[in-house]
Backbone as CSV, one residue per row, in Angstrom:
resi,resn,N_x,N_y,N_z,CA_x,CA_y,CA_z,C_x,C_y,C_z
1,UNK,0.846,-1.183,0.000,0.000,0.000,0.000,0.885,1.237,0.000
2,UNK,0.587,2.101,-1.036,1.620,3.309,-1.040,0.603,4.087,0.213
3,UNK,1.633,5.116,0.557,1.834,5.987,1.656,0.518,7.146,1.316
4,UNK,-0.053,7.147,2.433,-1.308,8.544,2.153,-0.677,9.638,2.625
5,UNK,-0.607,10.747,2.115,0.223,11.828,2.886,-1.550,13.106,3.173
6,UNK,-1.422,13.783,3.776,-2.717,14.592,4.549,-1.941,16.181,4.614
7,UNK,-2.744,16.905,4.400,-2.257,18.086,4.271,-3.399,18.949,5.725
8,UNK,-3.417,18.881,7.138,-3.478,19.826,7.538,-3.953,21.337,8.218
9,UNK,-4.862,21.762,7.559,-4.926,23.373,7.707,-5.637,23.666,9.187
10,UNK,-5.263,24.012,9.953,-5.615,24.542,11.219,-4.493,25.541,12.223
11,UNK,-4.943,26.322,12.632,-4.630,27.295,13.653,-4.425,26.725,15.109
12,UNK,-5.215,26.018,15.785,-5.097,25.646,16.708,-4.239,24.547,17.417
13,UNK,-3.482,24.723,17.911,-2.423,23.784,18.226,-2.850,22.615,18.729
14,UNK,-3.274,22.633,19.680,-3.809,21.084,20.444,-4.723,20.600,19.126
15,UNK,-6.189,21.376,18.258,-6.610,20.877,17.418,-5.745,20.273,16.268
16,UNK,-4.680,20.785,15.902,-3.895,20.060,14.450,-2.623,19.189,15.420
17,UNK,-2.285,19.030,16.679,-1.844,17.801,17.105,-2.766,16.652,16.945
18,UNK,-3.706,16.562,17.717,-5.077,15.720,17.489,-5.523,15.088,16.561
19,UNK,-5.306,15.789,15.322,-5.380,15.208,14.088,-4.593,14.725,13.755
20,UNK,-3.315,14.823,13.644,-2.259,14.376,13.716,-1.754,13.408,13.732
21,UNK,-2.199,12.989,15.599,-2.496,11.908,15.933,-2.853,10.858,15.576
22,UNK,-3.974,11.391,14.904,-5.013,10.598,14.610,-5.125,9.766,13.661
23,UNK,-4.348,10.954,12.390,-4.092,10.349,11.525,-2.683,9.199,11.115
24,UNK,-1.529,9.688,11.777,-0.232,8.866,12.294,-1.193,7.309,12.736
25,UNK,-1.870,7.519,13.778,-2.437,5.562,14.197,-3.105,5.284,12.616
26,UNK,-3.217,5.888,11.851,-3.616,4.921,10.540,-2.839,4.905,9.446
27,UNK,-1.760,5.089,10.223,-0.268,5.285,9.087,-0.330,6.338,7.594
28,UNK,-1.089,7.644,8.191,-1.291,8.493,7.073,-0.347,9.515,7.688
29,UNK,0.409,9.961,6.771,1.736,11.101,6.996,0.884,12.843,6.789
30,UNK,1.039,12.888,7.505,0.292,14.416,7.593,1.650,15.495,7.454
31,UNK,1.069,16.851,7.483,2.396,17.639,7.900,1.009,19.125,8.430
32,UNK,1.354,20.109,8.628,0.200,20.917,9.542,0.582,22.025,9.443
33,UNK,-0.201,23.050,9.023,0.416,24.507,8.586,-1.221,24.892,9.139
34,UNK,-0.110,25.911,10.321,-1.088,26.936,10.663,-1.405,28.433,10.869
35,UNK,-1.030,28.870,8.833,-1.146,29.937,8.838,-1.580,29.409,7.204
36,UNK,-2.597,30.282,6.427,-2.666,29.934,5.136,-1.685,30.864,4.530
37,UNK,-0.910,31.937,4.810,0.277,32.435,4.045,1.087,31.571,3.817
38,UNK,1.335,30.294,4.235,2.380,28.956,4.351,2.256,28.414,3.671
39,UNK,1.055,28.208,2.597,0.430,26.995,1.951,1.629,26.795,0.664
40,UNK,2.189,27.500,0.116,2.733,28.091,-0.886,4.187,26.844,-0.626
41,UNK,4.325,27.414,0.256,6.134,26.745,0.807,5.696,25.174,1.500
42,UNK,5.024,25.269,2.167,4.529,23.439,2.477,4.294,22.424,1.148
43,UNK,3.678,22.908,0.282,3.276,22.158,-0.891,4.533,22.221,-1.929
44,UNK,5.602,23.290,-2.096,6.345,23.065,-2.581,7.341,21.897,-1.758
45,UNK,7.468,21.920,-0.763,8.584,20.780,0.266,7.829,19.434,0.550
46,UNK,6.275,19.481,0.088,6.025,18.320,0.918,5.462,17.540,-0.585
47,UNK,5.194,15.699,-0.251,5.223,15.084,-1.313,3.836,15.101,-2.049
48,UNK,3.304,14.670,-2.696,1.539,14.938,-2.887,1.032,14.580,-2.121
49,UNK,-0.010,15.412,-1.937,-0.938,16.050,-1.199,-2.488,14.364,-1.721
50,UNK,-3.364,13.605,-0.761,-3.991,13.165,-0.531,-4.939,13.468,-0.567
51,UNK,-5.315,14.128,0.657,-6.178,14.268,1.759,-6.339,15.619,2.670
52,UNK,-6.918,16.552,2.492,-7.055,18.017,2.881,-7.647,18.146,4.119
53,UNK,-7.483,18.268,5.174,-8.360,18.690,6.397,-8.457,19.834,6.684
54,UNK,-9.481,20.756,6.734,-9.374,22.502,6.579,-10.326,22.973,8.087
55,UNK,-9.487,23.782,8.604,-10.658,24.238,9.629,-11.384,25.650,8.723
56,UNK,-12.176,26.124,9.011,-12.607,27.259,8.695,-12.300,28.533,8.860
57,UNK,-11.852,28.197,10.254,-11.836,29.719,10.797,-10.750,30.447,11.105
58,UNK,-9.643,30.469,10.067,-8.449,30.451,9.616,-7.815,32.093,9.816
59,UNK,-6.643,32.425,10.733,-6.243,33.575,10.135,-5.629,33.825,8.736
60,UNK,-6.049,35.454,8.658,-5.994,36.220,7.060,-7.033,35.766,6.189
61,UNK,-7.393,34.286,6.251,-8.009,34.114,5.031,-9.325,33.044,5.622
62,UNK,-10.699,33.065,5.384,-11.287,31.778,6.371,-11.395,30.407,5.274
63,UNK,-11.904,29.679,5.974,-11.582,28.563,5.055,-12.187,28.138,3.888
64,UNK,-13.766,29.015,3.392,-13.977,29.360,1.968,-12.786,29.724,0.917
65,UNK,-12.079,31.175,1.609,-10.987,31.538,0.688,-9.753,30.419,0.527
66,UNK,-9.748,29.595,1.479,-8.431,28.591,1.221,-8.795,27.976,0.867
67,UNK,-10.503,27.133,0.738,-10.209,25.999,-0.505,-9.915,26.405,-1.834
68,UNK,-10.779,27.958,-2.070,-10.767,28.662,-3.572,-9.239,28.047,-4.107
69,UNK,-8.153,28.847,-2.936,-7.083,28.720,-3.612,-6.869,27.348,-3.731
70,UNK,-6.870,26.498,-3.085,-6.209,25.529,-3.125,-6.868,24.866,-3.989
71,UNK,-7.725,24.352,-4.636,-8.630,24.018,-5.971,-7.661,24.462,-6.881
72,UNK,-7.364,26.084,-7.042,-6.777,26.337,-8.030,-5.236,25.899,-7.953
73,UNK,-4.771,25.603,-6.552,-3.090,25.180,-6.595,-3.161,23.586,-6.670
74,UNK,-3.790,22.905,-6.101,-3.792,21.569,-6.324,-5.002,20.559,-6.901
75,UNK,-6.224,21.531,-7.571,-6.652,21.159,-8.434,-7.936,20.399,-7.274
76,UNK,-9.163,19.594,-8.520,-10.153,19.141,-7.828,-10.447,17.688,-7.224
77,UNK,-8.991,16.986,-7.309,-9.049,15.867,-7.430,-8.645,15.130,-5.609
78,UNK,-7.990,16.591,-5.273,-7.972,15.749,-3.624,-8.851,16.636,-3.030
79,UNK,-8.911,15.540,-1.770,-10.739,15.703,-1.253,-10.411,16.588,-0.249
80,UNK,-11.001,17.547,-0.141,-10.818,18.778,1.122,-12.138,18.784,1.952
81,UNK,-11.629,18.107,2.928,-12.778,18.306,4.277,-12.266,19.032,5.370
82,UNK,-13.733,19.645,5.341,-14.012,21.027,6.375,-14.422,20.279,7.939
83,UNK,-13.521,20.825,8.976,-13.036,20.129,10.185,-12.977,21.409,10.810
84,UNK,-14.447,22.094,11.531,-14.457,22.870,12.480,-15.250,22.532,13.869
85,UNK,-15.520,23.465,14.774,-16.313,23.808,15.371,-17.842,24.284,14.984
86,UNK,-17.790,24.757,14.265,-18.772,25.684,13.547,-19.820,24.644,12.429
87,UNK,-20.274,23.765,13.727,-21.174,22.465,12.996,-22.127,23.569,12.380
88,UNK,-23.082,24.789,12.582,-24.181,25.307,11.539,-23.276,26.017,10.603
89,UNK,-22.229,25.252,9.388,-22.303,25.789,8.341,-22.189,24.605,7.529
90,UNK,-22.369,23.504,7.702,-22.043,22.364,7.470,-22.944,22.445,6.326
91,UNK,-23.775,22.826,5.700,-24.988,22.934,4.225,-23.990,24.233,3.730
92,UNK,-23.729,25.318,4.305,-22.932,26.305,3.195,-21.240,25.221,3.015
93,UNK,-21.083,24.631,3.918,-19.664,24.025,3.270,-20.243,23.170,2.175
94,UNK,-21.201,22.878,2.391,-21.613,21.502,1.142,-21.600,22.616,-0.627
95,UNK,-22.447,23.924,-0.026,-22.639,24.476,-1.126,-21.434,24.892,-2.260
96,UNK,-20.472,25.112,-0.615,-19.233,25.819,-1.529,-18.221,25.227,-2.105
97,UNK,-18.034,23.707,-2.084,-17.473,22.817,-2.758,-16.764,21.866,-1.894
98,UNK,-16.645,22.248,-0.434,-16.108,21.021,0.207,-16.023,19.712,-0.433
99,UNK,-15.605,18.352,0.303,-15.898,17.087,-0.074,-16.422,16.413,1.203
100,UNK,-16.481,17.175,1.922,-16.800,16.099,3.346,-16.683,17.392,4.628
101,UNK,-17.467,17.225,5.629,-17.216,17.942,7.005,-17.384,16.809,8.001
102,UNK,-16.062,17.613,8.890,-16.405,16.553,10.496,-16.295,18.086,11.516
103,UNK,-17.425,17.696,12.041,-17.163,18.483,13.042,-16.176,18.260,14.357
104,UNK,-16.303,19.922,15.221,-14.729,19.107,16.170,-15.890,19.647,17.001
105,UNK,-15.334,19.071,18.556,-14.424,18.555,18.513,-14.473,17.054,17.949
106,UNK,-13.079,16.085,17.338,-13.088,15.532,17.395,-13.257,14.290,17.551
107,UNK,-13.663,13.078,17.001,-14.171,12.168,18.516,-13.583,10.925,18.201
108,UNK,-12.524,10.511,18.603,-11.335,9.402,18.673,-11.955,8.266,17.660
109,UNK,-13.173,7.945,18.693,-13.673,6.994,18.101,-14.882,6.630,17.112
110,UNK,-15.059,8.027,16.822,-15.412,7.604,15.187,-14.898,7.769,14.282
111,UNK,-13.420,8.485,14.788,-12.664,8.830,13.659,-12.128,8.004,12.887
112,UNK,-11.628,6.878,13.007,-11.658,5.704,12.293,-12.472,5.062,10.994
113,UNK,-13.264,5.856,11.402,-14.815,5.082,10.376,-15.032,5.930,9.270
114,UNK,-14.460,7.293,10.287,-15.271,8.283,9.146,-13.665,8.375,7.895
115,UNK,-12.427,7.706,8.808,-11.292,8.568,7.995,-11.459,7.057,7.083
116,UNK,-11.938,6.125,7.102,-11.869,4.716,6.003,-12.698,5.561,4.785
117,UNK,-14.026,5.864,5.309,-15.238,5.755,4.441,-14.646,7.428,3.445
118,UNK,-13.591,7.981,3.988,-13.116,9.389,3.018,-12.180,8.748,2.539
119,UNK,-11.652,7.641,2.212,-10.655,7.242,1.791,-11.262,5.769,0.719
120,UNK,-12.796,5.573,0.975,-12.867,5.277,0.273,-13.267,5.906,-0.894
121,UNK,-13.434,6.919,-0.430,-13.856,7.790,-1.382,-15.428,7.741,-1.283
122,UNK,-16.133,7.653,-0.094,-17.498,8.050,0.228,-17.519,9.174,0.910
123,UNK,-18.859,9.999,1.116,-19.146,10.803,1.644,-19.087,10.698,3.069
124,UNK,-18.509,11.447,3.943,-18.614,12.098,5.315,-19.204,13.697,5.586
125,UNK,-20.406,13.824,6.159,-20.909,14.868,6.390,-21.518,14.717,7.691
126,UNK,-21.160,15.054,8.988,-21.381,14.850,10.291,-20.848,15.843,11.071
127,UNK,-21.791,16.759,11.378,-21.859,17.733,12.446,-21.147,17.420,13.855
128,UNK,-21.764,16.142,13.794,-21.672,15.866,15.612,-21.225,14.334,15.563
């Protein structure tokens, strides 16, 4: 099985350890940038990009404006899920092109299920 690599996007420290985490126990290589002025220099150093985890509520830019870009820097083919707090926007993330939302916090143990079924390339859309 080749290597899944995960790209990331959150501000919050304990939140993008967590994921991290999370994702490391399923042998997916992440790397975590938490500023979207960074996106530029991470994607040039890091290997392709998988798997997108975006919080929303992003300094400089919120996380509408960072998928825009990132669609246009890495195109429509990796899946960018929206991973906030902010479970009532979960229908405008659907509108605006997401591929999937999990809401946080977190929860260990469904994360497992939900990170198979985005990898199989099914839908995850869960508030809570």
């Amino acid at each position: 099985m080749s290597t899944i690599n995960a790209l990331i996007l959150e501000d919050d420290p304990n939140s993008l350890e967590i994921l991290a985490r999370l994702l490391k126990a399923h042998q997916i290589t992440s790397v975590g940038v938490d500023d979207p002025a960074k996106i530029d220099d991470v994607l040039s150093q890091s290997p392709s990009i998988d798997l997108v985890f975006l919080d929303l509520e992003m300094p400089n830019m919120d996380g509408y404006e960072v998928l825009a870009y990132l669609r246009k820097r890495i195109g429509t083919n990796v899946r960018v899920i929206a991973c906030t707090v902010h479970v009532n926007e979960i229908n405008h993330a659907r509108e605006r092109g997401f591929d999937g939302f999990i809401g946080k916090p977190l929860k260990p143990a469904k994360f497992p299920d939900q990170l198979q079924r985005l990898l199989a390339g099914q839908q995850v859309w869960e508030a809570k």
